[in-house]
NUMARMAR-569352 format. One record per residue (C-alpha): residue number from 1; residue in one letter; chain; x, y, z. Coordinates in steps of 0.05 Angstrom, whole numbers. Example, Ala and Ser with C-alpha at 12.3 -4.5 7.8 and 13.67 -1.06 7.14 Angstrom:
// NUMARMAR-569352
1 | A | A | 246 | -90 | 156
2 | S | A | 273 | -21 | 143
This chain:
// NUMARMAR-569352
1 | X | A | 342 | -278 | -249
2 | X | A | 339 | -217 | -294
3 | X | A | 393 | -170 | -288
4 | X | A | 344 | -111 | -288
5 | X | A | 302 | -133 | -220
6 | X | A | 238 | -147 | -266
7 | X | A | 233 | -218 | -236
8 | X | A | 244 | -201 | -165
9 | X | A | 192 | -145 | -171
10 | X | A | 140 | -190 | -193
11 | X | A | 171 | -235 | -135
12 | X | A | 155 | -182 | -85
13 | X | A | 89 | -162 | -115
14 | X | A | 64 | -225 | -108
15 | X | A | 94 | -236 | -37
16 | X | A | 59 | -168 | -14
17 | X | A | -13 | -193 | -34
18 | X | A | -3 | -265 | -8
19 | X | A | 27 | -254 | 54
20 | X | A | 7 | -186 | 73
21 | X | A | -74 | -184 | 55
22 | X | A | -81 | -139 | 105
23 | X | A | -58 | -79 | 78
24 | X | A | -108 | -87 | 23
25 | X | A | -171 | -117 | 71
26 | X | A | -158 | -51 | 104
27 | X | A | -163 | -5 | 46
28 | X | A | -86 | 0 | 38
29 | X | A | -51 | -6 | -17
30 | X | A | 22 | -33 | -31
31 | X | A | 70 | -20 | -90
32 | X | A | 141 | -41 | -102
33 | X | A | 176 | 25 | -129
34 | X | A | 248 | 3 | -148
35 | X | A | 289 | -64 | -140
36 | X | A | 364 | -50 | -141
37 | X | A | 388 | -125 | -152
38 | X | A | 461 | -112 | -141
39 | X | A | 459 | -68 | -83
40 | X | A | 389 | -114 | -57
41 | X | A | 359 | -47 | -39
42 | X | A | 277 | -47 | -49
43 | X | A | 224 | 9 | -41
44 | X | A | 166 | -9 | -25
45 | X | A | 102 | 42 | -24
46 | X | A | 45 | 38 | 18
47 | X | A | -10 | 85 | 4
48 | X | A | -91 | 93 | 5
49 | X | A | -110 | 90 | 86
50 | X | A | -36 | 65 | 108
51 | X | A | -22 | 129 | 100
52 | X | A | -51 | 158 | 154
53 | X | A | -62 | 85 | 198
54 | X | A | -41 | 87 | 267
55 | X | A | -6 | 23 | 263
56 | X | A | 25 | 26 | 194
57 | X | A | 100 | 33 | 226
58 | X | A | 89 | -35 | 256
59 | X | A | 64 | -63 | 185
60 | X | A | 117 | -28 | 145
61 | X | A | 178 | -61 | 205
62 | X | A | 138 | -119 | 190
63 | X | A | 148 | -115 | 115
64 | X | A | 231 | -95 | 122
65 | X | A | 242 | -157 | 158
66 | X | A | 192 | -203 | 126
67 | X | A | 228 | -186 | 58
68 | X | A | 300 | -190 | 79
69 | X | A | 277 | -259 | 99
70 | X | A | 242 | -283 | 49
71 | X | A | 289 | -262 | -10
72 | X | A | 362 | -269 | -4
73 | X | A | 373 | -219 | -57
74 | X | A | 337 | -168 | -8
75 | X | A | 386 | -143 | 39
76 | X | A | 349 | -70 | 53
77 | X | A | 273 | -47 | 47
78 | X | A | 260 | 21 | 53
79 | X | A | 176 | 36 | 57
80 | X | A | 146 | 95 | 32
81 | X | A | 80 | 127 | 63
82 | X | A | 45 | 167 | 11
83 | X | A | -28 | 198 | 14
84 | X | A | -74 | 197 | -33
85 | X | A | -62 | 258 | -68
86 | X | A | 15 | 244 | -77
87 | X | A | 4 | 171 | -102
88 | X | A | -49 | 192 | -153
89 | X | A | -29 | 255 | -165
90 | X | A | -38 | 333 | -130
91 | X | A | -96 | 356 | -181
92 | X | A | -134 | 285 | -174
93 | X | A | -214 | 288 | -161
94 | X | A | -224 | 267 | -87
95 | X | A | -273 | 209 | -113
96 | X | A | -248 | 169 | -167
97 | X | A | -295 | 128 | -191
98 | X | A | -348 | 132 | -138
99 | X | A | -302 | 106 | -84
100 | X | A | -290 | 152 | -30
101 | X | A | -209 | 153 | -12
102 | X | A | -227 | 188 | 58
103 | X | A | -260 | 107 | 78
104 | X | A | -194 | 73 | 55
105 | X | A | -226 | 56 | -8
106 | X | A | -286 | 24 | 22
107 | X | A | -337 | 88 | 5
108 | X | A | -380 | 121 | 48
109 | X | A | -371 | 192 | 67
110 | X | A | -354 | 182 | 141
111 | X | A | -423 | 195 | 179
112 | X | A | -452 | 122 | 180
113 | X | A | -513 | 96 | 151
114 | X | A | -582 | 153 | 165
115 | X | A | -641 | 144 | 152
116 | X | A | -665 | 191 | 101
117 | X | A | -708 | 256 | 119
118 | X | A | -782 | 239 | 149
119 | X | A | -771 | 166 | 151
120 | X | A | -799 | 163 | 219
């Protein structure tokens, strides 16, 4: 293993979108921050609509103890909730790209699907 925590990153990384496809099916987004591979300390970032998801604590306990399982270099996880704005930065357009971060990445701007005017 490298001595810098490059491979057990990628590890992780990997792990997260294999095992945990829900974050990302639910507009969610996981990141791992830093790998410490002598202390076996991890942060892991959740962002996009974990954020503000009320069952996120649940997936992110589910995360700590899937990973300290998983990986016997891993001996603590510490998870991260950031919103949008601190994840991709405080002066960052509210759209990026035509998808709308208030849907958890999935567009739309919250008011379901009208008809438009005098379609009736």
């Amino acid at each position: 293993m490298s001595t810098d925590g490059s491979e057990l990153r990628e590890r992780i990384e990997s792990w997260l979108s294999v095992q945990m496809p829900i974050i990302q099916m639910h507009g969610g987004s996981s990141a791992v921050r830093s790998v410490d591979p002598e202390s076996g300390r991890v942060t892991v970032e959740m962002g996009g609509a974990c954020a503000h998801c009320g069952i996120s604590p649940r997936t992110a306990d589910q995360v700590r103890e899937n990973l300290t399982t998983e990986f016997d270099a891993v001996t603590e996880v510490e998870v991260q909730f950031l919103d949008d704005r601190e994840a991709l930065g405080v002066d960052q357009a509210e759209s990026v790209m035509g998808v709308d971060r208030t849907q958890g990445g999935r567009g739309g701007d919250g008011k379901g699907h009208l008809p438009p005017e005098n379609s009736f």
